[in-house]
C-alpha positions as CSV (number, residue, x, y, z in Angstrom):
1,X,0.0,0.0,0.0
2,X,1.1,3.4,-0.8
3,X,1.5,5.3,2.4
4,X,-0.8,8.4,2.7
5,X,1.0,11.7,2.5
6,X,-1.0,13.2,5.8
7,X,-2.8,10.8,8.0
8,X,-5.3,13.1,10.3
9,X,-6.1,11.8,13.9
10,X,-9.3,12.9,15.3
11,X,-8.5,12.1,18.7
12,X,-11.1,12.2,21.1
13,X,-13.3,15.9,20.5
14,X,-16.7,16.0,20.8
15,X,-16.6,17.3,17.2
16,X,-15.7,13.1,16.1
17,X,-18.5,11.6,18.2
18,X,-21.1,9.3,16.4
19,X,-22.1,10.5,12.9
20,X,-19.6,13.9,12.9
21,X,-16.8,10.9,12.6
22,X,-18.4,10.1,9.1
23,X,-18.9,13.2,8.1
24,X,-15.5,14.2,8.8
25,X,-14.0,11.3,7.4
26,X,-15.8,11.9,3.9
27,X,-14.9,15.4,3.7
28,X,-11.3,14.5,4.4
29,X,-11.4,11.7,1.5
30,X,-13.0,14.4,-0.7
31,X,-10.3,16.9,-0.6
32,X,-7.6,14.0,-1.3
33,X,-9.3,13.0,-4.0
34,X,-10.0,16.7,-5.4
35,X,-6.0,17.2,-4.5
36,X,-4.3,14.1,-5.1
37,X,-3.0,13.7,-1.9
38,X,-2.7,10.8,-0.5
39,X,-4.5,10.8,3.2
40,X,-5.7,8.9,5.9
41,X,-7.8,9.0,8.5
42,X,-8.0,8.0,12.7
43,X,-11.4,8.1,13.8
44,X,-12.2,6.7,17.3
45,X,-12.1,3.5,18.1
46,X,-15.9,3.6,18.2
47,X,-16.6,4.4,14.4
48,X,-13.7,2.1,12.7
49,X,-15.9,-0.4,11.5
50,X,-18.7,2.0,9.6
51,X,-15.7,4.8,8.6
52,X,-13.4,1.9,7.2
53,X,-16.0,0.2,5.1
54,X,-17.2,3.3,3.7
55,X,-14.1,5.0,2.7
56,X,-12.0,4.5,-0.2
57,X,-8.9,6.2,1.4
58,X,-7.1,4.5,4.5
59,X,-8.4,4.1,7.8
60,X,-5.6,3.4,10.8
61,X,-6.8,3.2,14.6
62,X,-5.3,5.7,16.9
63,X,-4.4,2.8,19.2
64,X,-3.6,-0.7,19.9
65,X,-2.8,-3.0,22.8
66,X,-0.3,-5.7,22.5
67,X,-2.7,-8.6,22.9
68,X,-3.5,-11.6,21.2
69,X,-7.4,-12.6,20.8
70,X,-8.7,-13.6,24.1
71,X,-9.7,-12.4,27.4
72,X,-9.0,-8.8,28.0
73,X,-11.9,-6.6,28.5
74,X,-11.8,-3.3,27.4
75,X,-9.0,-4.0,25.0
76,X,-8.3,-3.3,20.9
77,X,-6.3,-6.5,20.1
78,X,-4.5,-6.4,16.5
79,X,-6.6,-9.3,14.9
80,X,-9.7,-6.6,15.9
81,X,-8.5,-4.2,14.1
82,X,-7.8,-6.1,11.1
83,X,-11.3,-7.7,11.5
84,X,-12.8,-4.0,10.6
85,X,-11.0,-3.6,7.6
86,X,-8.7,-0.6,8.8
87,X,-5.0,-0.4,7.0
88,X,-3.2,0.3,10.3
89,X,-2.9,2.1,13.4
90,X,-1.1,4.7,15.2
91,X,1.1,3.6,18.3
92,X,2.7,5.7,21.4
93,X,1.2,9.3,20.3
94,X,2.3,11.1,23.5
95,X,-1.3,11.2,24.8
96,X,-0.7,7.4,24.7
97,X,2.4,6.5,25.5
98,X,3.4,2.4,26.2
99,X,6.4,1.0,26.8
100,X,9.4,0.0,23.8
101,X,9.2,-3.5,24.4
102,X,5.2,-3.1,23.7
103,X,5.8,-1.2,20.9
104,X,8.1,-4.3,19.1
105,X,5.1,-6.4,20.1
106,X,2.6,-4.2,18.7
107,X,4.6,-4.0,15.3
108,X,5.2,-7.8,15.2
109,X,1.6,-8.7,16.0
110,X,0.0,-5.7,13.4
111,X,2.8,-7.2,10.6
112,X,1.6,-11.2,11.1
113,X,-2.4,-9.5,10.6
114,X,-1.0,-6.8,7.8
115,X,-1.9,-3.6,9.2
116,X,0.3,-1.2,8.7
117,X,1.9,0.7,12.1
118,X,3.1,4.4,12.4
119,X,5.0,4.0,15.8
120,X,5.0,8.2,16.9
121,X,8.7,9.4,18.9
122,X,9.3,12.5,20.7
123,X,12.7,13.0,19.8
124,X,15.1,12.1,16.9
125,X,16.3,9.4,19.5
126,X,13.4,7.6,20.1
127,X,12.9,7.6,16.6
128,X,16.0,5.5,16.0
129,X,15.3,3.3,18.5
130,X,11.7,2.5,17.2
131,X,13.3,2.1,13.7
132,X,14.7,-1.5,15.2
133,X,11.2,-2.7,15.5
134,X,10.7,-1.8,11.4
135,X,7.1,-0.4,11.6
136,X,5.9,1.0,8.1
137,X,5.7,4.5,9.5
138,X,7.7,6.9,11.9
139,X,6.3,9.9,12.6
140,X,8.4,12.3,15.3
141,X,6.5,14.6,17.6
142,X,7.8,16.9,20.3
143,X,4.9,16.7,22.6
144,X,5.4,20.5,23.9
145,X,4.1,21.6,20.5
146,X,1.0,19.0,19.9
147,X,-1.9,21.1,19.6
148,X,-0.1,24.2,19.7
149,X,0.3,26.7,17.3
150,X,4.0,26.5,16.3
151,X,4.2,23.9,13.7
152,X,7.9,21.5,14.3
153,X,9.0,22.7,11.4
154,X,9.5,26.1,12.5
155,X,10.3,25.3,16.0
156,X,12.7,23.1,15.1
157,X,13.4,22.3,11.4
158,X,17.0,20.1,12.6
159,X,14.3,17.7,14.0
160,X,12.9,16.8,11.1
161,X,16.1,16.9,8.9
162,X,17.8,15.0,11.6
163,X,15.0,12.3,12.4
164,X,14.4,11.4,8.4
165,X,18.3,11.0,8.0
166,X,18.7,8.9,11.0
167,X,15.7,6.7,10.4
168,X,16.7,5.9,7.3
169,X,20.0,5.2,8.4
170,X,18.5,2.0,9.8
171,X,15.8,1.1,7.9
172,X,15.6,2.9,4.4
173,X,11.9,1.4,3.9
174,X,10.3,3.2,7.2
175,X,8.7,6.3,6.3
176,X,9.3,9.4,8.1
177,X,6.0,11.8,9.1
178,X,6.3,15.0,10.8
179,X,3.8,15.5,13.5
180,X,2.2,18.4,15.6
């Protein structure tokens, strides 16, 4: 799959809740199309199942735990999300961090279902260290600026620069995004 060249996460505003998540979702695939630009789109967990089967552009989760199918209430195993037809997920934005060694789980367990994983770092060195695992995606956040109004790039261009070089570095495959 061709990776989409902005992948919006809707997080968790009142704005995404029930039918606005559709809505939403269809405007966003309408201005890719319009543009040719590649998107995607991370509803809530709650509308993956009607947004992905609707939607001709990619659908990724904003979350997954590293479970297998079985008990654990309250949990978003991999084989769920690949059940409702979404492309990937997101993993460790910085409003939901887990642990590395979860992270190398998650990837593993999303790669034997083939969703795709953008694994999110807040530095240039986390970034490196999640290229190891050899997710599909890297996208590098500073969490100080996530919902601000100073974009990374002008904050702090070398982190960008820096991050896409050194990714690459280990794994020339991984794609490198640009967050907050």
């Amino acid at each position: 799959m061709k990776h989409p060249a902005i992948i919006v996460n809707f997080k968790a505003y009142r704005e995404v809740e029930g039918d606005r998540a559709i809505r939403l979702s269809r405007l966003i695939q309408k201005v890719s199309t319009e543009n040719g630009v590649p998107m995607a789109v991370c509803p809530p967990h709650l509308s993956l199942g009607v947004v992905s089967r609707m939607l001709e552009i990619p659908v990724y989760a904003q979350s997954v735990d590293p479970l297998p199918p079985g008990p654990g209430t309250g949990y978003v195993t991999p084989s769920m999300l690949h059940s409702t037809d979404v492309k990937g997920t997101l993993v460790n934005h910085s409003e939901h961090r887990i642990p590395r060694e979860d992270v190398s789980t998650v990837v593993q367990m999303c790669g034997e279902v083939g969703l795709d994983v953008c694994v999110c770092a807040e530095t240039t060195e986390e970034a490196v260290a999640m290229a190891e695992f050899h997710p599909a995606m890297i996208a590098v956040e500073p969490p100080g600026l996530i919902g601000g109004d100073v974009s990374v790039t002008s904050a702090d261009p070398g982190i960008v620069s820096g991050t896409v070089d050194s990714v690459i570095a280990v794994d020339p495959d991984i794609a490198v995004y640009c967050g907050a």
